[in-house]
Structures are given as structure tokens and as C-alpha cells.
MARVEXKOL-569560 format. One record per residue (C-alpha): x, y, z; residue in one letter. Coordinates in pm, 1 decimal. Example, Ala and Ser with C-alpha at 12.3 -4.5 7.8 and 13.67 -1.06 7.14 Angstrom:
residues 2
NODE         c1         c2         c3   type
NODE     1230.0     -450.0      780.0      a
NODE     1367.0     -106.0      714.0      s
end
This chain:
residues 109
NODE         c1         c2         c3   type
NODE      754.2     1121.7     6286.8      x
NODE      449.1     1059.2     6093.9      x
NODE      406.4     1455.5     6055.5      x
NODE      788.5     1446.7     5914.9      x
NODE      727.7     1192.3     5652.5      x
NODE      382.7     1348.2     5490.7      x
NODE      597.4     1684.0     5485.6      x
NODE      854.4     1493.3     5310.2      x
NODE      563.5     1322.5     5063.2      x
NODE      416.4     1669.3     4992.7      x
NODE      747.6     1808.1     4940.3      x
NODE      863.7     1524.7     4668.6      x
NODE      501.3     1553.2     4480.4      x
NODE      518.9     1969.3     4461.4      x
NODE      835.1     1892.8     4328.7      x
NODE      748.8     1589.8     4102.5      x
NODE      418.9     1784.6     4042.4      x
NODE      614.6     2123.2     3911.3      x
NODE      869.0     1937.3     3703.1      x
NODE      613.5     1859.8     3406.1      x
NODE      415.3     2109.0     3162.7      x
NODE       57.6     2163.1     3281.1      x
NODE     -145.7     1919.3     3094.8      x
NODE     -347.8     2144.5     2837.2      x
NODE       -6.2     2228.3     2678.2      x
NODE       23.2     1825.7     2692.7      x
NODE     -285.2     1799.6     2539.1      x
NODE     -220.8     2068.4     2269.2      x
NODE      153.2     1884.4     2180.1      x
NODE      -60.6     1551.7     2130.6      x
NODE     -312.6     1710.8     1902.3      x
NODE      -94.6     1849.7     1674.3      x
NODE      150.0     1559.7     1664.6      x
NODE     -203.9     1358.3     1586.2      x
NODE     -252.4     1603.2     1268.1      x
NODE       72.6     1537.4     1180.2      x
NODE       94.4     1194.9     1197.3      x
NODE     -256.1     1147.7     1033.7      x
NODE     -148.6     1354.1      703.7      x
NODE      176.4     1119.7      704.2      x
NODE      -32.8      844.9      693.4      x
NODE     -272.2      965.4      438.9      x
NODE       77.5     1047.6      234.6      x
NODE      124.1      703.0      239.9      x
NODE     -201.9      568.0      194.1      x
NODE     -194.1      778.0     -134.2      x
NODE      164.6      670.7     -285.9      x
NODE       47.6      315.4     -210.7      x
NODE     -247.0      403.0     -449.9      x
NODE      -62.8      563.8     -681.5      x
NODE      185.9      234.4     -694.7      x
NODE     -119.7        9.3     -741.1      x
NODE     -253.5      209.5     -996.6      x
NODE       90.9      161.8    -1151.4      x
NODE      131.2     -192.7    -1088.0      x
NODE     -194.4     -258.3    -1245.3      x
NODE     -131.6      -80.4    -1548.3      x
NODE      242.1     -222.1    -1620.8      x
NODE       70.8     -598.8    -1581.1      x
NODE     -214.3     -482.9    -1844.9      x
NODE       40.8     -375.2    -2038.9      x
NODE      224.4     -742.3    -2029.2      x
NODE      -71.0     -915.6    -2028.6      x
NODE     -146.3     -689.1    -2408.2      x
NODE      174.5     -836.1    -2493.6      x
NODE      122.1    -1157.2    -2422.1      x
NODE     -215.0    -1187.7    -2634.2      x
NODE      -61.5     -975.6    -2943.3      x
NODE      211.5    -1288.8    -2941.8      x
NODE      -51.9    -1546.6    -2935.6      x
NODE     -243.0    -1341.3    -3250.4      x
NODE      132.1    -1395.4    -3412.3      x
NODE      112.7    -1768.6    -3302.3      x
NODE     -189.7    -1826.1    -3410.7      x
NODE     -124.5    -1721.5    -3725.8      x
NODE      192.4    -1898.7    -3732.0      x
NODE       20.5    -2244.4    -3633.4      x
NODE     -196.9    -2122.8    -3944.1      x
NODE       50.1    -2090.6    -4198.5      x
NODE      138.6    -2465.2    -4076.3      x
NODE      411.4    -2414.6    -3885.8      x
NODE      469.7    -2656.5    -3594.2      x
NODE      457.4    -2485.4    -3281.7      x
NODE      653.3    -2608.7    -2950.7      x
NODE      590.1    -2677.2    -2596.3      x
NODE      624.4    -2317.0    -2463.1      x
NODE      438.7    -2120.9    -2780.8      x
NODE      163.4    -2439.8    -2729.6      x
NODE      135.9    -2345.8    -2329.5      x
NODE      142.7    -1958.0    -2436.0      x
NODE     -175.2    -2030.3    -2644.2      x
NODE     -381.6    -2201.9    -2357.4      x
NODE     -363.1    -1886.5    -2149.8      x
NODE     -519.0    -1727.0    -2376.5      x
NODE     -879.6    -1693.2    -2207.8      x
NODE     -683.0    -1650.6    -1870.2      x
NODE     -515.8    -1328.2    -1966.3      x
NODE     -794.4    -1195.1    -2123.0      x
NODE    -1022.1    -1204.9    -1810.0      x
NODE     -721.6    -1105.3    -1647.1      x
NODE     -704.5     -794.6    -1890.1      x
NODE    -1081.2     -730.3    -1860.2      x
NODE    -1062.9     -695.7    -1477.7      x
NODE     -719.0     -488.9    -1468.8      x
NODE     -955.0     -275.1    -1709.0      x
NODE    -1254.4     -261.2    -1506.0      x
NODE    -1069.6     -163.4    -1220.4      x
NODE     -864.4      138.2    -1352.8      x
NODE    -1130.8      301.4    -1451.0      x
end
């Protein structure tokens, strides 16, 4: 009986054994899925870049905005008109967006 049963188990693990690739084609599959997979992800490391790079330049761009305003509201405020709430608020970032624009600089180049 115990003869029968290790025939049996060598029988189901030649057949387990020959249903599966040999493993260097395995190992060949896996290493080029790996090259694929790593150019994906450098694909999408780069567009993320790119999109940064973007990002920062659209909020320079604002931020240019912003300060040309104040120049008019400065100028405004020195022709003696009375400036409200929001243009007053507006003026006090002043120093903000400019180290703001100075870094965004710095770091694009």
C-alpha cells in the first residue's frame, strides 16, 4: 500500500512538474516584463516632471500678475485714491509673492 501511494505521489508531481514552462523561460518572461515596467515608470516619472515644471511656471506667471496689480495700486493709493479692503490685503502680499517668485525662479532654472 505504501509502494501504491508514492507511485501515485510521483505520478501527480511528473504531472504537476510537466504542466509549467521550465524556469529559465520563467526567468526570461520576468526580465523583460521588469524592462518594461521600469521604462513605464520612468514615462511617468518624466510627465510628472514635465507637469511640475508646468505648474511652476503658470503660478510664476500669476504671481507676475499679482505684483504688476499692486505697481497699479500703488500708484493708485498715490494719486490719492482710497483703496479698499481687498486692494489693501493685495498690497501686504507683496513681499510674500515676491519670495515666492524668486524661488519659483530659482528652481526652473
Amino acid at each position: 500500500k505504501k509502494q501504491q501511494q508514492k507511485d501515485q505521489t510521483q505520478r501527480l508531481i511528473n504531472i504537476v512538474a510537466n504542466s509549467f514552462p521550465p524556469p529559465p523561460a520563467a526567468a526570461t518572461a520576468t526580465a523583460q516584463t521588469s524592462k518594461k515596467q521600469q521604462q513605464d515608470q520612468t514615462k511617468t516619472t518624466s510627465i510628472t516632471d514635465v507637469d511640475a515644471m508646468r505648474e511652476a511656471r503658470r503660478k510664476r506667471k500669476k504671481l507676475l500678475k499679482n505684483l504688476k496689480a499692486i505697481e497699479k495700486l500703488r500708484e493708485m493709493e498715490s494719486d490719492g485714491k482710497i483703496l479698499n479692503e481687498e486692494q489693501l490685503t493685495k498690497i501686504a502680499k507683496e513681499e510674500e509673492w515676491r519670495a515666492e517668485v524668486e524661488s519659483l525662479e530659482h528652481n526652473l532654472k
